[in-house]
PAROSE-679430 format. One line per field, with one value per residue (C-alpha): residue in one letter; x, y, z; residue number from 1. Coordinates in Angstrom, 3 decimals, decimal comma, always signed. Layout:
<atoms>
resn	(A | ...)
X	(X | ...)
Y	(Y | ...)
Z	(Z | ...)
resi	(NUM | ...)
</atoms>
This chain:
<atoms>
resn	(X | X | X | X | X | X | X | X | X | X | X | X | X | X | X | X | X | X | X | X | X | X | X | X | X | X | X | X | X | X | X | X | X | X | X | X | X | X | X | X | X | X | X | X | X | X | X | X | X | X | X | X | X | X | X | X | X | X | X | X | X | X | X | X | X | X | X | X | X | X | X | X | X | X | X | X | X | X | X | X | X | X | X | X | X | X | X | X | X | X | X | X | X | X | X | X | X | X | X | X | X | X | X | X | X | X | X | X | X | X | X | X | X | X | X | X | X | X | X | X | X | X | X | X | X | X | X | X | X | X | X | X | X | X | X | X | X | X | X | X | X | X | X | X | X | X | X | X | X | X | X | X | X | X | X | X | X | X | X | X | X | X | X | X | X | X | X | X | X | X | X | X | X | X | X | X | X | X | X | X | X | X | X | X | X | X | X | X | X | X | X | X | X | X | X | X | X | X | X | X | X | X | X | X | X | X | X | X | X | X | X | X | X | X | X | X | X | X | X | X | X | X | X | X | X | X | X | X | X | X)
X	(+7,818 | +4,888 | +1,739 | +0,540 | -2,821 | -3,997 | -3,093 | -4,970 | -5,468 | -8,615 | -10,167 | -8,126 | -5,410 | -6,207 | -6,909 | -3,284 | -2,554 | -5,045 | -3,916 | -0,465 | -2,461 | -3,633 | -6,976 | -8,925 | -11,957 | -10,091 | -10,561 | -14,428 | -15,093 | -13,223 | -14,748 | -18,378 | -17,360 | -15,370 | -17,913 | -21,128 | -18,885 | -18,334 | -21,932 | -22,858 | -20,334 | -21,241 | -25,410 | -23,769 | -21,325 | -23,964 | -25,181 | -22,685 | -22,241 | -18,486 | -16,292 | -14,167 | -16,900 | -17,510 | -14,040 | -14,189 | -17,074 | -15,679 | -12,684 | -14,250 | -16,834 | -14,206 | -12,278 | -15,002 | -16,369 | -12,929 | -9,954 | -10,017 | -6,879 | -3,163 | -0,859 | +2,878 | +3,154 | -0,671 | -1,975 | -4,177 | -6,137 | -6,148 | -7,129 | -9,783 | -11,119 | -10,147 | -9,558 | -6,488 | -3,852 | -0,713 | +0,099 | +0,901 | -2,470 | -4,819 | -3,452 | -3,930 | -7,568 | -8,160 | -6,408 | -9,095 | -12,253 | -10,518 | -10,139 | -13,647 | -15,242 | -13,033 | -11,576 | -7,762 | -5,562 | -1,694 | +0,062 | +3,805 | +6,402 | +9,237 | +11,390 | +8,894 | +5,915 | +3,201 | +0,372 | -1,991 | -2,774 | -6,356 | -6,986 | -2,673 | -1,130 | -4,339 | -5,838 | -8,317 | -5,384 | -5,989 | -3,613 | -5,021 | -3,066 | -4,880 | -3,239 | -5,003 | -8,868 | -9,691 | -7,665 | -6,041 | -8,430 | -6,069 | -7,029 | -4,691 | -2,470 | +0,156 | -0,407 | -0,041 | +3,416 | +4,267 | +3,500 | +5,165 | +8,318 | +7,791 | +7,577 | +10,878 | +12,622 | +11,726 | +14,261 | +17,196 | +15,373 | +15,905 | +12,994 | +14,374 | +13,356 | +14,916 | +18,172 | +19,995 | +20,332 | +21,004 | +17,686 | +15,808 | +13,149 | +10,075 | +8,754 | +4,885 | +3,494 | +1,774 | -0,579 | +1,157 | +4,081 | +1,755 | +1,164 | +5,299 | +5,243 | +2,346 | +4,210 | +7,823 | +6,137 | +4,867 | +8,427 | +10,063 | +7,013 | +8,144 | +11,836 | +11,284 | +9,658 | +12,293 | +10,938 | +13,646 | +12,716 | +9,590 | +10,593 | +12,732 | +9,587 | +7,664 | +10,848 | +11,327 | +7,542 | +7,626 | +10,709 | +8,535 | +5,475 | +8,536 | +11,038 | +12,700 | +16,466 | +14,932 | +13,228 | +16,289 | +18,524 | +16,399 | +16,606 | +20,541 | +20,727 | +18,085 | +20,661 | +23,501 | +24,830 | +26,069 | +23,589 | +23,270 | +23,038 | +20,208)
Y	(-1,550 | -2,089 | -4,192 | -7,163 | -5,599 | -9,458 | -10,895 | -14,256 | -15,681 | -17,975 | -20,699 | -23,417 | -21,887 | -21,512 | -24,698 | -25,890 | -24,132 | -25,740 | -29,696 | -29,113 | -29,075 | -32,438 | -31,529 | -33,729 | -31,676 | -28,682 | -27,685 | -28,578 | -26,184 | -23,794 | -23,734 | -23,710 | -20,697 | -18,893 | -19,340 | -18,223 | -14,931 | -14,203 | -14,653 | -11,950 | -9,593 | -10,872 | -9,653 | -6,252 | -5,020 | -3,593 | -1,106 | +0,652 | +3,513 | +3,657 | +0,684 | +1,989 | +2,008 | -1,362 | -2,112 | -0,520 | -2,343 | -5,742 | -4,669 | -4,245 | -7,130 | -9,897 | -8,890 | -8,704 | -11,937 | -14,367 | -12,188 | -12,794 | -12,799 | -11,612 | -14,806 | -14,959 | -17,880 | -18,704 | -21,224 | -20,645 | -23,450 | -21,463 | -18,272 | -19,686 | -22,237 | -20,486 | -16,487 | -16,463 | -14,448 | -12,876 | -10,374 | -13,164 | -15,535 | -12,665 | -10,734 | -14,362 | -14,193 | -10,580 | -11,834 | -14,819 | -12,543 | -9,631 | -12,446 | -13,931 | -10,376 | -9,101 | -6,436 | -5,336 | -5,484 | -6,015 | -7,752 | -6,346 | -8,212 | -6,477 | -8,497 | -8,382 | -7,596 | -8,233 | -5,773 | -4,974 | -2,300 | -1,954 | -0,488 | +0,143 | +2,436 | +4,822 | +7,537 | +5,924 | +3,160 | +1,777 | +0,667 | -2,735 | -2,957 | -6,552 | -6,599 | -3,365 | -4,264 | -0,447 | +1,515 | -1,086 | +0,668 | +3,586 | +5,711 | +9,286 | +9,386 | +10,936 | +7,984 | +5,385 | +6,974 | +7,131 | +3,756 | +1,665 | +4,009 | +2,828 | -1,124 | -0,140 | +1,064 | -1,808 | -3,877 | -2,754 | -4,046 | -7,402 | -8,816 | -10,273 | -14,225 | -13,410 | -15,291 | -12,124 | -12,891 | -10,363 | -9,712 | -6,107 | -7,237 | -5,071 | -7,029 | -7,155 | -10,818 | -13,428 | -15,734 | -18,414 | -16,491 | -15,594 | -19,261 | -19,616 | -17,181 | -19,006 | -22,504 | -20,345 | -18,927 | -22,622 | -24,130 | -20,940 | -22,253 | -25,292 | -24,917 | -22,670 | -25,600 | -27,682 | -30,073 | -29,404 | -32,423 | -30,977 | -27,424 | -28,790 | -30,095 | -27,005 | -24,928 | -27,452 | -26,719 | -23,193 | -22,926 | -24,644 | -21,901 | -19,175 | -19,098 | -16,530 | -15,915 | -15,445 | -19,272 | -20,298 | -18,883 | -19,920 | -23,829 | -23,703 | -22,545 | -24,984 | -28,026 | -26,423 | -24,970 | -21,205 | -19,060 | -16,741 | -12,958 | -10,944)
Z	(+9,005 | +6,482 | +8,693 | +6,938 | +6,326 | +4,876 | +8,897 | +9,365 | +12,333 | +11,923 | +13,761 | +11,632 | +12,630 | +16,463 | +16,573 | +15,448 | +18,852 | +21,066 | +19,358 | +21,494 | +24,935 | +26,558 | +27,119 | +24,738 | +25,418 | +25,064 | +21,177 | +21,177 | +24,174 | +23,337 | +19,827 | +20,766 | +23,209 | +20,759 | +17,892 | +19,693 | +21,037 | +17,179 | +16,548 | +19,188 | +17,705 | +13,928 | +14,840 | +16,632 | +14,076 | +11,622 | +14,215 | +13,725 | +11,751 | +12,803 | +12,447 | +15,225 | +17,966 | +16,975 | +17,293 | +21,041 | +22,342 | +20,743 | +22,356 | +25,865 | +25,048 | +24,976 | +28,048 | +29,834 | +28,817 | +28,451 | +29,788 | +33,770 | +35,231 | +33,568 | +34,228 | +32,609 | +30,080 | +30,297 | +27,661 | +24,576 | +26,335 | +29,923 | +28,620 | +26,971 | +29,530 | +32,607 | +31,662 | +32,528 | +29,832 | +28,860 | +26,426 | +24,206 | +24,239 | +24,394 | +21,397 | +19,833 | +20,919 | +19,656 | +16,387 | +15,975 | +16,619 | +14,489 | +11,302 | +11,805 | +11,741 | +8,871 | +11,052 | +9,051 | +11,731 | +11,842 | +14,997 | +16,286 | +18,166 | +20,441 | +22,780 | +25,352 | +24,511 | +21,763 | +20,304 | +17,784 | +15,359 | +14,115 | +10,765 | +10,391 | +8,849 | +8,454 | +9,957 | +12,056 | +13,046 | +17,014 | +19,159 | +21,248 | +24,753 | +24,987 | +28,880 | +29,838 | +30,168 | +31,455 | +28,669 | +26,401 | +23,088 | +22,585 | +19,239 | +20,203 | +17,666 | +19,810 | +22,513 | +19,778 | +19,067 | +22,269 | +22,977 | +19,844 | +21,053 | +24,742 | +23,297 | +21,254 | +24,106 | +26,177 | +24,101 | +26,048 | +29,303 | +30,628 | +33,011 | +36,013 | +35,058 | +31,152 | +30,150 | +28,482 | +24,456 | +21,506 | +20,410 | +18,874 | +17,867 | +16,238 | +13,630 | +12,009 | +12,103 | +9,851 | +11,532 | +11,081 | +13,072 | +15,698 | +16,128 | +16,291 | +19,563 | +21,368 | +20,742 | +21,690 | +25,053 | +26,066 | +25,202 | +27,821 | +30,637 | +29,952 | +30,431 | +33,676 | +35,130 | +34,271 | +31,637 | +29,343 | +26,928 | +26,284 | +25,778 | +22,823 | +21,187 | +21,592 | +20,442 | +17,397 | +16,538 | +17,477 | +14,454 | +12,101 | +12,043 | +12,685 | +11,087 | +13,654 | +15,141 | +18,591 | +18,269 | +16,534 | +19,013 | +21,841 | +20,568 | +20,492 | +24,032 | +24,849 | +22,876 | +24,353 | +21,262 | +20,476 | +20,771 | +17,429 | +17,082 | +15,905)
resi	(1 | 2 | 3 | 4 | 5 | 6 | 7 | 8 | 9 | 10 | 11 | 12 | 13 | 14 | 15 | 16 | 17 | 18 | 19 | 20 | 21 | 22 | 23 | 24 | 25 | 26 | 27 | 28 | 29 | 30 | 31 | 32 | 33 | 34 | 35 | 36 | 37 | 38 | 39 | 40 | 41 | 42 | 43 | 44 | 45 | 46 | 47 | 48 | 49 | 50 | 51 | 52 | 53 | 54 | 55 | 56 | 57 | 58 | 59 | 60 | 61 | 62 | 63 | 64 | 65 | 66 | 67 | 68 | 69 | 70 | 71 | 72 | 73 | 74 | 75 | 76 | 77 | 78 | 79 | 80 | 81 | 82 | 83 | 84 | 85 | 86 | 87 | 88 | 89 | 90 | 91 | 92 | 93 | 94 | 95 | 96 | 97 | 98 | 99 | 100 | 101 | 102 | 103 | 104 | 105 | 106 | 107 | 108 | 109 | 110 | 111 | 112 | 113 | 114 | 115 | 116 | 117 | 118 | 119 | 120 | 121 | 122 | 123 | 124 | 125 | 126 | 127 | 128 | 129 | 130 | 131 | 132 | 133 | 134 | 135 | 136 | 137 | 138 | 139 | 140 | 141 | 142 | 143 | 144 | 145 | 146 | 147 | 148 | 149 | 150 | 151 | 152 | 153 | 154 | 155 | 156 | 157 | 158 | 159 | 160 | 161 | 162 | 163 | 164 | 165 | 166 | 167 | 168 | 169 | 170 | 171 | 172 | 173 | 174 | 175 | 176 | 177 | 178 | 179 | 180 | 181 | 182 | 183 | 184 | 185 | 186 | 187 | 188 | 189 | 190 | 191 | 192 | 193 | 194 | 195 | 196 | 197 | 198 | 199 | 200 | 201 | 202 | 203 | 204 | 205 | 206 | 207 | 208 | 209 | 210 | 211 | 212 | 213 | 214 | 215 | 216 | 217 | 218 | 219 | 220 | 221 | 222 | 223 | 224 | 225 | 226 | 227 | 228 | 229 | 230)
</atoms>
């Protein structure tokens, strides 16, 4: 599994995200917030003489300041606006403030879950458990290990509200794909709530940014259709 060491996740591309919600003040707020954050950071980072205790206190800097409460399915928009996150939206966040301070970082998708990998595939490489705002900046190596194989295994578990599909997933992300899950995790909140109609259209866009069996097999149960294999 070689990272995409190039990963870009920038505020164009955020904001692609943020044009699917129905807030019209939504992208301009969240901008202005998001922008003066990577200020701070942009003034802080040179007094530094490592660039992974930089990455730590940005790390701790952004929880504290945006990430509030852990909520399944939250929205780019809510996490922003109201703190409230899933694995999903804040490793999206982390991905914007890692591209805007030119922090190589590589994002990895499982079944379930969703991480990131600062500095991949070297020996100062840290593991971001964006959920975990007490001990989500992991650098152990052996921990690391420990936890991609954890994430691995967690493939063969089902959660309780999951519709049971042949997916083993562990695949390194572009940013474009990254906007694919956040537009795939809306389109599941949608169809748990019922508005089927509108989980098609969020599925349908998801498929366009990801070109992924899990979206593709998620949009044939959603039509009713055969569901494909991994």
């Amino acid at each position: 599994m070689k990272p995409h060491l190039q990963f870009i996740f920038d505020i164009r591309e955020f904001n692609k995200v943020l044009s699917y919600t129905n807030d019209a003040l939504a992208q301009p707020l969240a901008n202005k917030k998001i922008i003066s954050y990577v200020e701070v950071l942009a003034k802080r980072k040179p007094k530094y003489k490592r660039e992974v205790q930089f990455v730590e206190y940005a790390f701790y800097y952004i929880h504290k300041k945006i990430l509030k409460n852990y909520e399944q399915y939250a929205s780019i928009s809510q996490t922003v606006s109201k703190g409230s996150y899933d694995c999903v939206t804040a490793t999206a966040l982390y991905s914007l403030f890692l591209t805007e301070l030119e922090i190589p970082f590589a994002v990895v998708e499982t079944n379930y879950h969703i991480y990131l990998l600062v500095y991949p595939e070297t020996d100062k490489e840290v593991l971001l458990e964006t959920t975990d705002p007490l001990a989500g900046f992991i650098t152990n190596k052996q921990i690391i290990a420990e936890r991609k194989l954890q994430y691995k295994q967690g493939n063969k578990e089902v959660p309780a509200n999951q519709a049971v599909f042949n997916w083993d997933i562990e695949t390194t992300l572009k940013g474009k794909e990254l906007t694919g899950v956040l537009l795939y995790n809306q389109s599941v909140k949608q169809f748990n709530l019922g508005n089927n109609a509108e989980a098609k259209n969020l599925a349908k866009e998801a498929l366009q940014h990801y070109d992924s069996n899990r979206i593709s097999s998620y949009l044939n149960f959603l039509e009713g259709n055969q569901i494909a294999s991994n």
